[in-house]
C-alpha positions in Angstrom: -4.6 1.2 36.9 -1.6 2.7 38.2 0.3 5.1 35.7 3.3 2.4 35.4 1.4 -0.6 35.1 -0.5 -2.1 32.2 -3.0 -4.5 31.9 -2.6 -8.1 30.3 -4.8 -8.7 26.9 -5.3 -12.6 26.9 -6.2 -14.6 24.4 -9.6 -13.4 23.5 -8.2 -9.9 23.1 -9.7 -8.8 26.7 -7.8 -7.0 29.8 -7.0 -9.1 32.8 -7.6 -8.0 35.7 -4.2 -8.8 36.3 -1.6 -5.9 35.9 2.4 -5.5 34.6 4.6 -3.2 36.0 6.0 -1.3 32.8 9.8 -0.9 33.1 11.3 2.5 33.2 12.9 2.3 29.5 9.5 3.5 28.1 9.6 6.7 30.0 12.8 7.1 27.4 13.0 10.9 25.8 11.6 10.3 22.2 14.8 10.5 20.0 13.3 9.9 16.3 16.5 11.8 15.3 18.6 9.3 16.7 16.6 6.1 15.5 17.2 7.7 11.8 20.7 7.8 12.6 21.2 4.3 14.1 18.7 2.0 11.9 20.4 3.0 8.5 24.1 2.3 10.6 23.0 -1.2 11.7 21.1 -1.7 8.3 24.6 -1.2 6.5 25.5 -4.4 8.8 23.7 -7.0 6.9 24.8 -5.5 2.7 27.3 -7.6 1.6 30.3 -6.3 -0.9 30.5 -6.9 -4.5 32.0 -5.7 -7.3 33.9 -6.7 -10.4 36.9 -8.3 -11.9 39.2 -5.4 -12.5 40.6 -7.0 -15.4 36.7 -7.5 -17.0 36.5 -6.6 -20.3 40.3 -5.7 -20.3 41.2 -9.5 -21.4 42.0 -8.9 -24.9 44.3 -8.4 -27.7 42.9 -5.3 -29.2 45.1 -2.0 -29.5 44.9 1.0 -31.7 46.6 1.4 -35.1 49.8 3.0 -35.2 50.0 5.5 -36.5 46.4 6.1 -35.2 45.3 8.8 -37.6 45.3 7.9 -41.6 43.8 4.8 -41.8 40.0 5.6 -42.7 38.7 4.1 -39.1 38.1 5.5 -35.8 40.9 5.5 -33.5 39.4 2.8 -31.1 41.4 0.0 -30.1 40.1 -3.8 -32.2 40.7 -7.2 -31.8 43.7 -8.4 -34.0 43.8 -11.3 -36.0 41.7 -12.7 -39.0 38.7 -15.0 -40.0 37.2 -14.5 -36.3 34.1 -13.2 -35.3 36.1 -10.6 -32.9 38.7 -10.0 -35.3 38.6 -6.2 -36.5 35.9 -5.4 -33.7 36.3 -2.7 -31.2 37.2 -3.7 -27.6 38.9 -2.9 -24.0 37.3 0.3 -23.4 34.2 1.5 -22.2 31.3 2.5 -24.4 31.5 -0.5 -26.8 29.6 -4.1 -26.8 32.2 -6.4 -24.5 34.0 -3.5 -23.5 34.9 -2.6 -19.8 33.1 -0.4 -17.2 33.6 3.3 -17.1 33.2 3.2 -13.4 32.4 -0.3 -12.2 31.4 -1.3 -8.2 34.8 -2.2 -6.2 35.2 -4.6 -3.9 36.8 -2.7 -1.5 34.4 0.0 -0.8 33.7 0.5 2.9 29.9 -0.2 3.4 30.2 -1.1 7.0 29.5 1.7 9.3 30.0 2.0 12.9 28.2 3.4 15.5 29.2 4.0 19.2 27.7 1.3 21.5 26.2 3.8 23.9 24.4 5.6 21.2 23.0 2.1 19.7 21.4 1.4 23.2 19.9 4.6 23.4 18.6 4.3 19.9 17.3 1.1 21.0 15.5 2.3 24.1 14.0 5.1 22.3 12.8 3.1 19.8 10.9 0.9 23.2 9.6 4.2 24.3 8.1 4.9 20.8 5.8 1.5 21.0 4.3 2.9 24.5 2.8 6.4 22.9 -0.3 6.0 21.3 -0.1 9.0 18.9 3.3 7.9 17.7 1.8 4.3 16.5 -1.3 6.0 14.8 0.9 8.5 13.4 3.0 6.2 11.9 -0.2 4.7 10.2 -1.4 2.1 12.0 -5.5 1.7 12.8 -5.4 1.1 16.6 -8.9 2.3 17.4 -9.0 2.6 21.3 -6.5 0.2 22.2 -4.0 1.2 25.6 -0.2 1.5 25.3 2.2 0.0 25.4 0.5 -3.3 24.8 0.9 -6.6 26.9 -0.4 -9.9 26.1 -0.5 -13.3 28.0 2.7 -15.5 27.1 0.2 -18.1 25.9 0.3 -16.3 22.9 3.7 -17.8 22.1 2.3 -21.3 21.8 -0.1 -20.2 18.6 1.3 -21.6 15.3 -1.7 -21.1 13.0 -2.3 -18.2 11.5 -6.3 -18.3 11.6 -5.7 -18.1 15.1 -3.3 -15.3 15.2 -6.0 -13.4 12.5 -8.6 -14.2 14.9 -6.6 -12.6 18.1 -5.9 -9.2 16.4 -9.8 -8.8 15.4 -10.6 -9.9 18.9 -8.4 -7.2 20.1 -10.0 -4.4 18.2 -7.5 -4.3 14.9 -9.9 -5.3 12.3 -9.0 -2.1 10.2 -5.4 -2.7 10.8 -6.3 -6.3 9.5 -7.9 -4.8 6.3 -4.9 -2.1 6.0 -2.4 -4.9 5.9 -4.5 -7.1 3.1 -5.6 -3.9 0.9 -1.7 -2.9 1.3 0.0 -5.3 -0.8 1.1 -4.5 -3.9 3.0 -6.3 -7.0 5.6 -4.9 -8.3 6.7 -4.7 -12.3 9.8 -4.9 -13.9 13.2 -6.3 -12.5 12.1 -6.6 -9.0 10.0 -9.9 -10.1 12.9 -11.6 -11.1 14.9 -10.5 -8.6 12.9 -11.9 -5.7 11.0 -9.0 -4.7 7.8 -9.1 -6.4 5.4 -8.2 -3.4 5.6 -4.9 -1.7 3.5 -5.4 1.9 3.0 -2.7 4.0 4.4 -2.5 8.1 2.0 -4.9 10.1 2.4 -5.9 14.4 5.4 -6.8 16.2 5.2 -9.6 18.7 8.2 -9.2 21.1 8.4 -12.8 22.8 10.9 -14.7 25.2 9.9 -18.3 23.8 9.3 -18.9 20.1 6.5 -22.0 20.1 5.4 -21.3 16.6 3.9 -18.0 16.7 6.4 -16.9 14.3 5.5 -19.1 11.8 2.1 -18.3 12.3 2.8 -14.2 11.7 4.5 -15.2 8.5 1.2 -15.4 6.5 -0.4 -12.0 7.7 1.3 -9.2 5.7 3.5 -7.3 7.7 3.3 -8.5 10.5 6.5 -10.7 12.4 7.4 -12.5 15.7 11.3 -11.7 17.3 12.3 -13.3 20.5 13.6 -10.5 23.2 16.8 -11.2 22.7 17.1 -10.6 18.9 15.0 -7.8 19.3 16.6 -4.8 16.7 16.3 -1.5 15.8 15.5 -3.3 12.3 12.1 -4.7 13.6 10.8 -1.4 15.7 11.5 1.3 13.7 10.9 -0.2 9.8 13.1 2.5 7.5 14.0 4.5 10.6 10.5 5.5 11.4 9.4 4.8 14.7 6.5 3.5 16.5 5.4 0.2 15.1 2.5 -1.2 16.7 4.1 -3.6 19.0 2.6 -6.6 21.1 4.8 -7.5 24.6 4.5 -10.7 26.0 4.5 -10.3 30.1 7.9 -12.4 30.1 9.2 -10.0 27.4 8.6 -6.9 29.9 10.1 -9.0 32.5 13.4 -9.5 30.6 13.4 -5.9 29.4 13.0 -5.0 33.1 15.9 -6.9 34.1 18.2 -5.7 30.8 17.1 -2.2 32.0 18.5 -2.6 35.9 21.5 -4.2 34.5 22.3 -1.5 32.0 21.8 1.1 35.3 24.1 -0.9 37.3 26.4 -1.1 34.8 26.3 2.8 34.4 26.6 3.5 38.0 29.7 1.2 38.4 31.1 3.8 35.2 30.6 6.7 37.4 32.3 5.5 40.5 35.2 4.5 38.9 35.2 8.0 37.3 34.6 9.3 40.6 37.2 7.2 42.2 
């Protein structure tokens, strides 16, 4: 095997004799300082705003005695009137029961953060190189055993849409322990999480970069951790989980093939930036 090419693992988890030229984005310096950087600026994209009514809690009669002092009470504004339930009881400031917010979320805080688009597509292409070196992918926690990086399956894998076949691929392909990893690693959480629809914690299972989704995705769903993206909705989300890089990641041969062409197109582009700066 040539040292840019990679053999193709078909469907029994075996190497082809039939070898893919890997594209030059995986010989990419490894930046994990940058992937920190640029996965919590495109996380940032997807948190929507909230925050409350500025008039909540404020929608009352209640003001303080005047004079204030003299009158056997605490100075805290109440509700006015008589022969109600609110009549007499303290309101419209913070630290009492219906009272306002001392500090309450606004609207119009800025979570959106930006990120130059040069330094998101380097992020990105670090974050490629990271799935290519072996001892980044263990070290991140996976059990890969002996496998060869980066990884590149048949695109027939695309067409699988159960997920006893999908289970029975990644044994076949020597990840039994990263099977049992995935399975032992979920945990249930307590408390408001449960009702808050997240109740499961799983642990970070295989990426399956693909050009056609046929099902597999749907098949990956059941198996903890693990997920199928397309190429072209490929993220920094999906490679590098909390910023941390070097998910174990599976590339279909068509994947490669549209990286490889994303890659000559993002080096013509360059090169048509430095002659005009030339010019």
């Amino acid at each position: 095997m040539s040292e840019m090419a990679a053999h193709i693992l078909d469907l029994e988890g075996k190497p082809t004799a039939k070898e893919v030229e890997i594209p030059d984005v995986f010989s990419r310096p490894l930046r994990p300082d940058i992937i920190l950087r640029a996965f919590w600026i495109v996380r940032s994209h997807g948190i929507q705003p909230y925050g409350r009514d500025p008039q909540a809690g404020e929608k009352t009669s209640a003001e303080s005695g005047w004079p204030p002092t003299g009158r056997g009470i605490s100075r805290i504004p109440r509700v006015k009137g008589e022969r109600s339930r609110r009549a007499g009881q303290a309101a419209a400031v913070a630290s009492v029961v219906g009272g306002r917010l001392p500090h309450p979320p606004k609207a119009e805080k800025v979570i959106y953060n930006k990120i130059n688009r040069k330094e998101k597509r380097l992020a990105l292409e670090t974050a490629i190189a990271f799935t290519g070196d072996a001892n980044a992918v263990a070290w991140r926690g996976h059990r890969v055993g002996t496998l060869e990086f980066p990884l590149v399956v048949s695109d027939d894998i695309e067409s699988i849409s159960k997920t006893a076949e999908l289970h029975s691929f990644f044994e076949k392909a020597g990840l039994s322990e990263e099977l049992k990893r995935l399975y032992r690693g979920v945990k249930r959480r307590s408390g408001k999480p449960r009702m808050r629809g997240r109740a499961y914690k799983e642990p970070i299972g295989p990426l399956i970069v693909v050009t056609n989704d046929r099902g597999i995705s749907r098949a990956a769903e059941a198996i903890p951790g693990a997920k199928a993206v397309t190429i072209d909705s490929l993220s920094i989300l999906q490679l590098a989980p909390a910023g941390v890089a070097g998910r174990l990641t599976f590339w279909t041969e068509s994947a490669l093939d549209a990286l490889r062409s994303k890659d000559s197109s993002n080096n013509n582009d360059n090169k048509e930036v430095e002659m005009k700066i030339e010019a």
